[in-house]
MARDRENFI-648583 format. One line per 10 residues: number of its first residue (from 1); for each residue x, y, z of C-alpha. Coordinates in pm, whole numbers, plus 50000, padded with zeros to 5 digits. Example, Ala and Ser with C-alpha at 12.3 -4.5 7.8 and 13.67 -1.06 7.14 Angstrom:
<sites>
1 = 51230/49550/50780 ~ 51367/49894/50714
</sites>
This chain:
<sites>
1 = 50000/50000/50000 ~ 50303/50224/50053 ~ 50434/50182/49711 ~ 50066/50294/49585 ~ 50052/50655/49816 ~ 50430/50737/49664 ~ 50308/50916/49346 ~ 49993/51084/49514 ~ 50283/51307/49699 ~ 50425/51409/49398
11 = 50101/51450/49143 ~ 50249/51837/49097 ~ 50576/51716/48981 ~ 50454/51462/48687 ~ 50305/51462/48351 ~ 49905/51396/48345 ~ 49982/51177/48083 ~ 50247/50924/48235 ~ 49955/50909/48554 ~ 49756/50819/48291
21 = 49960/50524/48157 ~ 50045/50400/48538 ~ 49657/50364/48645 ~ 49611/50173/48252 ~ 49866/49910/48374 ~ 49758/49874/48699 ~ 49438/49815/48564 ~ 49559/49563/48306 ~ 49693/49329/48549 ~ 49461/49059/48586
31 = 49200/49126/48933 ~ 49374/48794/49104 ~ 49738/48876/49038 ~ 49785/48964/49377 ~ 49552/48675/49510 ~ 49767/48409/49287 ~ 49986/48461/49573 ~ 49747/48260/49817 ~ 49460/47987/49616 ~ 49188/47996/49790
41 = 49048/47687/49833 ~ 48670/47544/49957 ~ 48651/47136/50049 ~ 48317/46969/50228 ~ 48350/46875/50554 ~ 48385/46468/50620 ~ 48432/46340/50294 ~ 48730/46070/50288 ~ 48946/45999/50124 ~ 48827/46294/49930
51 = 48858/46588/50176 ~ 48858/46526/50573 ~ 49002/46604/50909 ~ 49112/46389/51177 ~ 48994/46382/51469 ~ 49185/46658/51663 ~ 49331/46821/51392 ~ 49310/47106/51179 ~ 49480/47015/50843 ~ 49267/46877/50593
61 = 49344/46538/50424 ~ 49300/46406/50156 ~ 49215/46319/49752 ~ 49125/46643/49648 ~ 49395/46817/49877 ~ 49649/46645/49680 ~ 49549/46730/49406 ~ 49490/47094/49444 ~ 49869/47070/49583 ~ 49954/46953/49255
71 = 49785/47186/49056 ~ 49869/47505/49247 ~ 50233/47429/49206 ~ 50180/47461/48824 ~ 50075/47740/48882 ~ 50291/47864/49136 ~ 50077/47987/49415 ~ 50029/47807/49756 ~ 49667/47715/49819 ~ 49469/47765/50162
81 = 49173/47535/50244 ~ 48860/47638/50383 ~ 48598/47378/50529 ~ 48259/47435/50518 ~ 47909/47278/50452 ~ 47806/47276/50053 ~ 47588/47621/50140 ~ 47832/47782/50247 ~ 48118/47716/50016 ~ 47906/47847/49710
91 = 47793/48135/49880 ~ 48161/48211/49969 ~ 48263/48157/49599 ~ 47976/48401/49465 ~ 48116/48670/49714 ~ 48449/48635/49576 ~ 48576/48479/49941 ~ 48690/48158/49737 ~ 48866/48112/49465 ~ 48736/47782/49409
101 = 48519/47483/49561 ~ 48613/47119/49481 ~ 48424/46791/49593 ~ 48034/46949/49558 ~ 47812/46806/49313 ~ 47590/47095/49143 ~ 47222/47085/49038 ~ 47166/47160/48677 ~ 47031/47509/48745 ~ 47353/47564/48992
111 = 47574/47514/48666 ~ 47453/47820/48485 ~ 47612/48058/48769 ~ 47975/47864/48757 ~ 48266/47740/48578 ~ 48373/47382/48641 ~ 48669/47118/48524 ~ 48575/46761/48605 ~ 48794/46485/48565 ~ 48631/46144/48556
121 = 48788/45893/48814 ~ 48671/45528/48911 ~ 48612/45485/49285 ~ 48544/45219/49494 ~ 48242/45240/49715 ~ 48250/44978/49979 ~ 47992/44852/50180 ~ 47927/44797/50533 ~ 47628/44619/50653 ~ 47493/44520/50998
131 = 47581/44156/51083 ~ 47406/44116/51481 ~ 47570/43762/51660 ~ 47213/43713/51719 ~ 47003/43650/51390 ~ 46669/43698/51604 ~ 46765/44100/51600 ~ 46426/44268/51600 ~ 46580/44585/51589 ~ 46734/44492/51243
141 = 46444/44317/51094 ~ 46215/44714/51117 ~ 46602/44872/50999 ~ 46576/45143/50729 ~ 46777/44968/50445 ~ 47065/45273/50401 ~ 47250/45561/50606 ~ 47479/45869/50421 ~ 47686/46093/50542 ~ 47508/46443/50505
151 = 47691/46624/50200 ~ 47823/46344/50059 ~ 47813/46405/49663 ~ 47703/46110/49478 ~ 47583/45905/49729 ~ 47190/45917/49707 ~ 47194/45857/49346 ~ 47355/45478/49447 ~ 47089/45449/49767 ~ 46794/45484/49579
161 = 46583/45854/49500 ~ 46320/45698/49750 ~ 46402/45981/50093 ~ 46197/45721/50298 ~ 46467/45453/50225 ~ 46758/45612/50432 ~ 46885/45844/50683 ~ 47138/46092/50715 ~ 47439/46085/50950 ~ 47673/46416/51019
171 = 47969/46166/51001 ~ 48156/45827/50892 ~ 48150/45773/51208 ~ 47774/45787/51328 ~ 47676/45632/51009 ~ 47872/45339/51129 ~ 47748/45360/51475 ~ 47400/45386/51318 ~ 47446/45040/51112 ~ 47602/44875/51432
181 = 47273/44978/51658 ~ 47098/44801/51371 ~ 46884/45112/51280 ~ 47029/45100/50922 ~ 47087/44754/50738 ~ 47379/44909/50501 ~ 47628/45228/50473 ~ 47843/45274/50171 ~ 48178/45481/50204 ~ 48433/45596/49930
191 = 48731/45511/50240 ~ 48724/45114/50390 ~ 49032/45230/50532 ~ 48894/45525/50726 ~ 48557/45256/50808 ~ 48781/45000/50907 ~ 48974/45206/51140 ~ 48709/45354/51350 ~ 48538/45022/51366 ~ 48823/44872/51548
201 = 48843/45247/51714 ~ 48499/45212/51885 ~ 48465/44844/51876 ~ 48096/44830/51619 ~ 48101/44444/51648 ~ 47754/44428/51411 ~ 47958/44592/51167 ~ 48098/44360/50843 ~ 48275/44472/50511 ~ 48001/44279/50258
211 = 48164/44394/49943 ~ 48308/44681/49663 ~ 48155/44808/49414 ~ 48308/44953/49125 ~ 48171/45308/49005 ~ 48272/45657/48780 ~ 48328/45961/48989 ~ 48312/46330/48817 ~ 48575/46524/49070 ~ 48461/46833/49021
221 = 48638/47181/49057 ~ 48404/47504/49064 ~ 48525/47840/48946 ~ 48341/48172/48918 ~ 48177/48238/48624 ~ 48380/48558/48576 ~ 48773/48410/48676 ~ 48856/48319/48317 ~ 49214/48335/48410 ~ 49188/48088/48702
231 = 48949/47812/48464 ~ 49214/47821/48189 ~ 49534/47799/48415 ~ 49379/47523/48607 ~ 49280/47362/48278 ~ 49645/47305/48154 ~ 49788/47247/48480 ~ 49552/46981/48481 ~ 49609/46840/48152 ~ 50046/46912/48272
241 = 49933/46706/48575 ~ 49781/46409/48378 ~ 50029/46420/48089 ~ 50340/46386/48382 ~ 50124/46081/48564 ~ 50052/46265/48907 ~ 49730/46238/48908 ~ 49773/45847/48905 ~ 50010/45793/49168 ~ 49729/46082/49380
251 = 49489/45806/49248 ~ 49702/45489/49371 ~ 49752/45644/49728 ~ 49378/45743/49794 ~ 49140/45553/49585 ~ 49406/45237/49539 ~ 49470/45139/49152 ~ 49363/45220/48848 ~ 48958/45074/48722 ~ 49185/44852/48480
261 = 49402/44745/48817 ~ 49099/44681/49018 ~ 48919/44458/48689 ~ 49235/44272/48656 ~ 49270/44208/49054 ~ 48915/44089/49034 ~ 48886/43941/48729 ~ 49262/43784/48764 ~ 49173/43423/48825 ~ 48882/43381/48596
271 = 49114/43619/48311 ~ 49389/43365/48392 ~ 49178/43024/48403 ~ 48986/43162/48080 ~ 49350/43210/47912 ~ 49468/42918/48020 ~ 49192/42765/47885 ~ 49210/42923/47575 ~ 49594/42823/47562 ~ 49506/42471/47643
281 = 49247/42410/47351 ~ 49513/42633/47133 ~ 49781/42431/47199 ~ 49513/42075/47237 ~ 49396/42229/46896 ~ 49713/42269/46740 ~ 49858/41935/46821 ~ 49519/41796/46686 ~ 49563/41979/46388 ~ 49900/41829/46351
291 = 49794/41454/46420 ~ 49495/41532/46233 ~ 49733/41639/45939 ~ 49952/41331/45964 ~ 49691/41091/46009 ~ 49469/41211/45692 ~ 49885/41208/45560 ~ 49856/40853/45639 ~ 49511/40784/45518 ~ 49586/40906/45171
301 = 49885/40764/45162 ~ 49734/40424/45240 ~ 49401/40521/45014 ~ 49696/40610/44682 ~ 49832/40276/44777 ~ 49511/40029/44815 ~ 49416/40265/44530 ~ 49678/40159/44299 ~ 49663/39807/44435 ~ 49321/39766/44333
311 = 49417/39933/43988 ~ 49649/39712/43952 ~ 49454/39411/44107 ~ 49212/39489/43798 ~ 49494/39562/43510 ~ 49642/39248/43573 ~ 49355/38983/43631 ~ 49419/38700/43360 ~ 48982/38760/43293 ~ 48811/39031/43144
321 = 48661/39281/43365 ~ 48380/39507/43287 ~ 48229/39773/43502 ~ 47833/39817/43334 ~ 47534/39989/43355 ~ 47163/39934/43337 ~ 47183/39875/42906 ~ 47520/39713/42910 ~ 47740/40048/42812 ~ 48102/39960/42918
331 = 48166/40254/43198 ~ 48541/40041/43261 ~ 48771/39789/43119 ~ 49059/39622/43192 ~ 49380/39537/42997 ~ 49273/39215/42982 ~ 48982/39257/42802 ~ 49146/39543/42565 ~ 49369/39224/42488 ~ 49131/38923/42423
341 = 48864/39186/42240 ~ 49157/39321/41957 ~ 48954/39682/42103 ~ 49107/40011/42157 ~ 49010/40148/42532 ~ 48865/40415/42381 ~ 48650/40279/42181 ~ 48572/39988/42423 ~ 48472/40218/42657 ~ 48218/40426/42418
351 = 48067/40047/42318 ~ 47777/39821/42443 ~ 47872/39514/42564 ~ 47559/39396/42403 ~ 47675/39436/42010 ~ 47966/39200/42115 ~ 47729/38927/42141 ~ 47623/38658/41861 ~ 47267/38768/41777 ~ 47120/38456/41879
361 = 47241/38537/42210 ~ 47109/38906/42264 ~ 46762/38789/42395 ~ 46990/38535/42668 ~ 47190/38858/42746 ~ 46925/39109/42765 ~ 46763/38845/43051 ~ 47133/38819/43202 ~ 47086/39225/43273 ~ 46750/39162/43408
371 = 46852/38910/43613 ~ 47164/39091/43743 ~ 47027/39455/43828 ~ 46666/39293/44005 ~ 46818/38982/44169 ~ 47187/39187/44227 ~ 47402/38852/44062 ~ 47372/38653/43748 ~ 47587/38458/43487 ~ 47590/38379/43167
381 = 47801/38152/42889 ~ 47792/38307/42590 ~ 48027/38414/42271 ~ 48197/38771/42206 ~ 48272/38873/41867 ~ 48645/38975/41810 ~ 48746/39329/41669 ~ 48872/39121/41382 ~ 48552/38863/41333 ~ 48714/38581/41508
391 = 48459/38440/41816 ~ 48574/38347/42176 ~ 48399/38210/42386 ~ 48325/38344/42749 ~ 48114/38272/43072 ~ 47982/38603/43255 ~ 47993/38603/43639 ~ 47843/38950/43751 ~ 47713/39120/44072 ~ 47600/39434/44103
401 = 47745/39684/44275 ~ 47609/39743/44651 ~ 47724/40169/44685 ~ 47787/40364/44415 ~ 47850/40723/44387 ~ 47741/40709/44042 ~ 47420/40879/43947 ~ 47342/40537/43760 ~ 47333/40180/43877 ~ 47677/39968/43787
411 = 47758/39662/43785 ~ 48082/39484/43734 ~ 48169/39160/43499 ~ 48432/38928/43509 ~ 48421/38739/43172 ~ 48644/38466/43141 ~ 48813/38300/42791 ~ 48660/37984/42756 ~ 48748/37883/42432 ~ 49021/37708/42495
421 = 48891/37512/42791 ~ 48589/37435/42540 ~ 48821/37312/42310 ~ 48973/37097/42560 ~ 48647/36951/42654 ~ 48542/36894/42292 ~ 48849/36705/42281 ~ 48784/36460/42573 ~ 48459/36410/42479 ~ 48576/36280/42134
431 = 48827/36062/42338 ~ 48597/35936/42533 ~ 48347/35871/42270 ~ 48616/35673/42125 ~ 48702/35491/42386 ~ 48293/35414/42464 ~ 48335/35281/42099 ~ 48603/35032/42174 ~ 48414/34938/42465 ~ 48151/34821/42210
441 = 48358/34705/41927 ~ 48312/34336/42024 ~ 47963/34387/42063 ~ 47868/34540/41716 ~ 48127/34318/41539 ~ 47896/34037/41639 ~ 47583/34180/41557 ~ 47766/34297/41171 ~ 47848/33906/41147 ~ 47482/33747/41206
451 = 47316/33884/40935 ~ 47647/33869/40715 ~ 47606/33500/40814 ~ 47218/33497/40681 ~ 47364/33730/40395 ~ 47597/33455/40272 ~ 47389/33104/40322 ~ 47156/33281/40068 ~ 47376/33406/39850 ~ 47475/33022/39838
461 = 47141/32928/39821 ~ 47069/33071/39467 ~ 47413/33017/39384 ~ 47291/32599/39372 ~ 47011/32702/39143 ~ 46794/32450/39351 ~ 46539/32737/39462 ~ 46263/32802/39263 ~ 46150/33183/39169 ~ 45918/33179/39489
471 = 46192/33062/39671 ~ 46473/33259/39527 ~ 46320/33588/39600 ~ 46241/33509/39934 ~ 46601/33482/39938 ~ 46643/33783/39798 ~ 46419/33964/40028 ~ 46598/33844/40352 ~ 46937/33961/40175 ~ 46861/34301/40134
481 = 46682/34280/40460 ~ 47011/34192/40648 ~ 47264/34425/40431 ~ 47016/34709/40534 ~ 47056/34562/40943 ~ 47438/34600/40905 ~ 47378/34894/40753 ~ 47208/35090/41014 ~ 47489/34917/41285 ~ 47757/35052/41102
491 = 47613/35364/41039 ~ 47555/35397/41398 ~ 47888/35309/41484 ~ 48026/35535/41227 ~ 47747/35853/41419 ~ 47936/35787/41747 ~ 48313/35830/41589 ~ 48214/36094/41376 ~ 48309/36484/41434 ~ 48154/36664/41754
501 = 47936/36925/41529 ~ 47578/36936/41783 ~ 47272/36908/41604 ~ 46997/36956/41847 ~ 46652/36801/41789 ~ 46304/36676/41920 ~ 46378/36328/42029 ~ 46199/36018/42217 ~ 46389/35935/42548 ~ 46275/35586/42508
511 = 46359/35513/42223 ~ 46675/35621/42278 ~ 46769/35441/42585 ~ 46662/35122/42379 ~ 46907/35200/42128 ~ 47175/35195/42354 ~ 47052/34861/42543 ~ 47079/34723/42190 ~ 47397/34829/42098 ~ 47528/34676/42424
521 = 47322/34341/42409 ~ 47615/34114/42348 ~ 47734/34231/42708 ~ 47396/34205/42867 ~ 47354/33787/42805 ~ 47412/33745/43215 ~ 47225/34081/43329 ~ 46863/34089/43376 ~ 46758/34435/43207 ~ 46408/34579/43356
531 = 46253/34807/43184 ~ 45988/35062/43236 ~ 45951/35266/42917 ~ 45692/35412/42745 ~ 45725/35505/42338 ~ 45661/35808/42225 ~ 45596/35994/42589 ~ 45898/36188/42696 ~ 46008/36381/42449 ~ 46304/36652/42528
541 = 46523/36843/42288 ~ 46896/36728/42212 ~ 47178/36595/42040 ~ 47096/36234/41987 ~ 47427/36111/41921 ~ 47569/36315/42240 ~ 47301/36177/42464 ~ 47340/35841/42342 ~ 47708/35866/42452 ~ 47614/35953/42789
551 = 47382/35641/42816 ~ 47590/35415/42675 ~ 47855/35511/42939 ~ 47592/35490/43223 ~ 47523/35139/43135 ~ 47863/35069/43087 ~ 47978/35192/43448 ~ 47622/34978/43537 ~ 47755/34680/43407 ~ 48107/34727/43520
561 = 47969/34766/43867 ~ 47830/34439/43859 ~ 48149/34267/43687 ~ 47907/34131/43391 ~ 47604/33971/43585 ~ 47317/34126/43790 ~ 47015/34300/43740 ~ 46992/34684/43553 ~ 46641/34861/43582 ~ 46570/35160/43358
571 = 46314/35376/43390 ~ 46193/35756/43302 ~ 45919/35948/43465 ~ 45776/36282/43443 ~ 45841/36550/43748 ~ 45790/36888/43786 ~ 45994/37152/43993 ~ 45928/37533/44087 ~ 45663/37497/43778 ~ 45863/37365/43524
581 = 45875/36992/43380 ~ 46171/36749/43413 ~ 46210/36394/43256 ~ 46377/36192/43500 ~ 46604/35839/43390 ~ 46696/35614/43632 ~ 46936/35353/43595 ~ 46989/35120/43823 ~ 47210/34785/43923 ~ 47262/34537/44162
591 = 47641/34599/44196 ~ 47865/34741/44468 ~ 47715/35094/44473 ~ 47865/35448/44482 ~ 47975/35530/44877 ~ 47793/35876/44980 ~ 48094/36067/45044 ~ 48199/35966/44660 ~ 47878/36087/44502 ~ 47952/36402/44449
601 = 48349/36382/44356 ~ 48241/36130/44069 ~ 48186/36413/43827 ~ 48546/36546/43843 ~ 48754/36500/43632 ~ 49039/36215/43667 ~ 48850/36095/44007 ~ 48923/35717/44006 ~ 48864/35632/44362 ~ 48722/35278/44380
611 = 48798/35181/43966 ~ 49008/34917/43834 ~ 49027/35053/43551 ~ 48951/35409/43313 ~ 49118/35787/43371 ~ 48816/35921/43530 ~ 48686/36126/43249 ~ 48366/35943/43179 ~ 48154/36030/43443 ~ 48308/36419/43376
621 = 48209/36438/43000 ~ 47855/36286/43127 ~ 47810/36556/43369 ~ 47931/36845/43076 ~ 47685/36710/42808 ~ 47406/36694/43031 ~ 47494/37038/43124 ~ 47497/37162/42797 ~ 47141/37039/42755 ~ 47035/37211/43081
631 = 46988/36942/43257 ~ 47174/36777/43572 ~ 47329/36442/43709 ~ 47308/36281/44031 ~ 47412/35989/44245 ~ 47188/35805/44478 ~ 47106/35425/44611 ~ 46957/35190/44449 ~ 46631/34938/44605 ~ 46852/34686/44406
641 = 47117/34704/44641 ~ 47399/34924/44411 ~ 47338/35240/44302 ~ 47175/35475/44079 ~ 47234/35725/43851 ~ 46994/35975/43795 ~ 46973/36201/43461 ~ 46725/36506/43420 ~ 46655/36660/43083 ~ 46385/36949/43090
651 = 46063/36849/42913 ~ 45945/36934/42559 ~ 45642/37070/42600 ~ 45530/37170/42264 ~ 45596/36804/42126 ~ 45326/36552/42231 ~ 45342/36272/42014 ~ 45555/36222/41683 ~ 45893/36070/41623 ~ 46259/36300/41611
661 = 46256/36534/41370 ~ 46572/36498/41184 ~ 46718/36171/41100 ~ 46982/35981/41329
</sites>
């Protein structure tokens, strides 16, 4: 004040203007330049660990003290704190008393008459409740649920807006006391230190930390509207303060760490299980991925290899094999069949199996599809024409195939080469027509020489001349009669040796089983041959000359049996099976019979178990012509104490009466 009365002593001596200038810069300076010396600060009363006093003393503690330490050393001024109810700090700051008011929460119509900073902070609000030793505590059961401390910003808003629902205490500590009297059920302070402390202080036994609760706090600073200076230094000594990382370690020592601190000290063990959960199944997951990778590694491996192995199982089967559809298109062929066919693959696999077949055969193969895509297996012996005309011979064997991923049905066809094995058979039938012919040399040489006899006593007959005309031409007569009788022997002889071209025809069982008892009669004159045929009745269609080999082999084998003497019985009857007819020939003998465990090994070839004599191929070329009529051969026992062989031929059923149609 001295320096300001120096120049009113000496007004006479100086310019007007240069008093001028010294009042415009006095004015300039800003109103609180000589209050930046001292901040004057405004904190509520008992609000920890915001703003408090302990008990006895008059420095103020605290959050917001801190901070405003902080702050006013920015801006180099030393602050002063004032305590004071919420009234009373306002009304201060609109009388220019304060500088500024921290830790009050203004009403929206409040705002419009100040300036304010707020920095957003999470707090912890922790809560006490009333725990009585006794749990029959009327007192508690009629408690008001909450208690605050009067002034406390922020608090309400968490209780409930319901006044009825809590009461107001001047202090931490007579909330406390209130919830330990059991008059309030719960208190919730910003401080469990402070709580904790004046628990044990006054020993509140009914008094229990229940839990935290995690919450946003606006720490508010109030300025007057009209201290422009003041709002903008405090606003970049507060954004100085946060940039340097003050304000957190003010944070750390009031209101303990960070939100993000507090989450992960939570959240640590359920954070850490989850992750090490996560980095379990990551690292389970990764190793499955890499067994996963070497096992499907493995599988394809194994699937190129039993894929090539069944590629090559195909390529090099010694058969044909054909993968077909519903109309016999070739989808697939092997090498083998490119071979034996003379066909390109290309063009085998653009063909129908069905043009390779004779044309008498299509209708057989058309039924051989039927058969194989309804009833899922079928077969079929057939001939194939070759690329360059030449026929082979082949028997089908198909099934048809169970899962497909084809859009179409597929089946697949082994067809085997059987014209060499044919030939082979054709072969040892011819031998063993030749050797049934020796077998019956003796037997036709004697019937040539009886009427060769009759032939020549009448040729020497008319030779004498003694015979008169009547006489001579009976003579005559029974000579032609006889040369026709060797005739038809020889001729039959000559049918049996001659080549193995089949001519099938309608023909009389009978009278073909009576053929062959006559061309063995010389070796029946000590067997008794019974007979039950009937002319003209059992008609089936055949080669003659082939059937007649078979049952001149069956007698044969009969009469071998019986070592020339016994009894034969031959007889044919009429059966039918699943709805078709069968002629069935029995022939029978009294020799040493066919053991049961032989019956079925008779029909292979070079079986000679139990013979004296033969190569075993007789019984083996009976069995294949019977099979080429469709018909079968069977073993059995015999009433006349040997056995029997039994021969079934399927019926002609459009021929009822007549005799063969084609000449013998």
């Amino acid at each position: 004040m001295n320096s300001m009365n120096a120049p009113d002593n000496q007004n006479a001596r100086l310019p007007l203007w240069f008093c001028s200038l010294l009042v415009w810069l006095i004015l300039a300076l800003p109103a609180t330049a000589a209050a930046q010396e001292h901040l004057r600060i405004g904190v509520p009363m008992g609000f920890p660990p915001f703003s408090y006093q302990d008990e006895g003393q008059s420095e103020v503690r605290g959050y917001s003290v801190d901070v405003l330490n902080i702050l006013s050393a920015e801006l180099s001024t030393e602050p002063r704190y004032l305590v004071g109810r919420n009234e009373a700090l306002l009304q201060a700051l609109q009388d220019g008393d304060l500088d500024l008011v921290v830790g009050i929460a203004l009403a929206e119509d409040q705002r419009r008459d100040f300036s304010t900073l707020e920095i957003l902070i999470y707090v912890k609000r922790y809560l006490f409740v009333h725990h009585p030793d006794k749990t029959t505590d009327r007192t508690y059961q009629n408690a008001i649920r909450s208690v605050i401390v009067r002034d406390q910003p922020y608090v309400t808003s968490i209780i409930g807006d319901n006044g009825s629902d809590f009461i107001q205490a001047r202090s931490v500590k007579e909330a406390l006391m209130i919830v330990n009297s059991g008059q309030a059920q719960e208190f919730v302070d910003y401080s469990d230190q402070m709580a904790t402390y004046l628990i044990g202080k006054f020993g509140l036994q009914n008094v229990r930390q229940a839990g935290v609760r995690m919450g946003r706090f606006p720490f508010t600073m109030i300025i007057a509207k009209d201290n422009e200076p003041l709002s903008s230094g405090l606003s970049k000594a507060l954004g100085q303060a946060i940039k340097s990382g003050q304000l957190d370690q003010v944070r750390e020592k009031w209101l303990g760490k960070s939100y993000a601190s507090y989450l992960w000290q939570r959240f640590a063990p359920l954070v850490v299980l989850i992750a090490g959960t996560v980095t379990t199944l990551g690292l389970l997951l990764v190793l499955w991925h890499i067994a996963l990778t070497r096992k499907v590694a493995q599988v394809t491996n194994r699937l190129g290899v039993s894929e090539e192995r069944h590629r090559q199982l195909i390529e090099s089967s010694p058969d044909m094999v054909l993968l077909i559809n519903r109309t016999g298109l070739i989808r697939l062929a092997n090498q083998s069949a490119v071979d034996k066919l003379q066909i390109p693959r290309d063009q085998l696999l653009a063909s129908n199996l069905k043009t390779l077949v004779l044309p008498r055969d299509k209708e057989k193969f058309d039924d051989f599809l039927d058969t194989l895509f309804s009833r899922q297996i079928a077969s079929l012996e057939t001939k194939l024409t070759h690329f360059n005309g030449r026929r082979i011979h082949v028997e089908f064997v198909a099934a048809r195939l169970r899962r497909s991923s084809e859009e179409e049905r597929l089946a697949c066809c082994f067809a085997r080469d059987l014209t060499k094995r044919k030939l082979m058979e054709r072969e040892l039938i011819a031998s063993e027509r030749l050797a049934t012919i020796g077998k019956i040399a003796a037997g036709v040489a004697h019937e040539v020489n009886n009427p060769i006899g009759i032939i020549l006593a009448h040729a020497e007959d008319l030779i004498s001349g003694e015979l008169d005309d009547e006489e001579s031409r009976e003579s005559l007569t029974a000579i032609r009669r006889n040369a026709l009788r060797a005739g038809n022997i020889t001729r039959a002889l000559l049918d049996q040796a001659s080549s193995d071209v089949s001519s099938r025809a309608d023909l009389d069982i009978s009278a073909l089983l009576e053929e062959c008892l006559h061309f063995l009669k010389p070796r029946l004159k000590k067997i008794s041959v019974i007979r039950h045929l009937e002319m003209e009745q059992y008609w089936t269609q055949g080669d003659w000359n082939r059937l007649q080999q078979v049952f001149i082999n069956l007698f044969l084998n009969a009469i071998e049996s019986m070592s020339g003497a016994g009894i034969i019985r031959v007889s044919v009857d009429r059966i039918d099976k699943n709805g078709n007819g069968w002629h069935r020939i029995r022939i029978e003998d009294s020799g040493k019979g066919i053991p049961a465990h032989q019956r079925r090994r008779i029909f292979d070839p070079f079986y000679t178990e139990g013979k004296s004599q033969g190569v075993g191929l007789g019984l083996f070329v009976v069995a294949k012509i019977i099979g080429n009529h469709n018909g079968r051969v069977f073993a059995d026992d015999s009433e006349l104490g040997g056995g029997t062989i039994n021969v079934e031929l399927p019926v002609k059923v459009e021929r009822e009466n007549g005799n063969p149609s084609v000449d013998r």
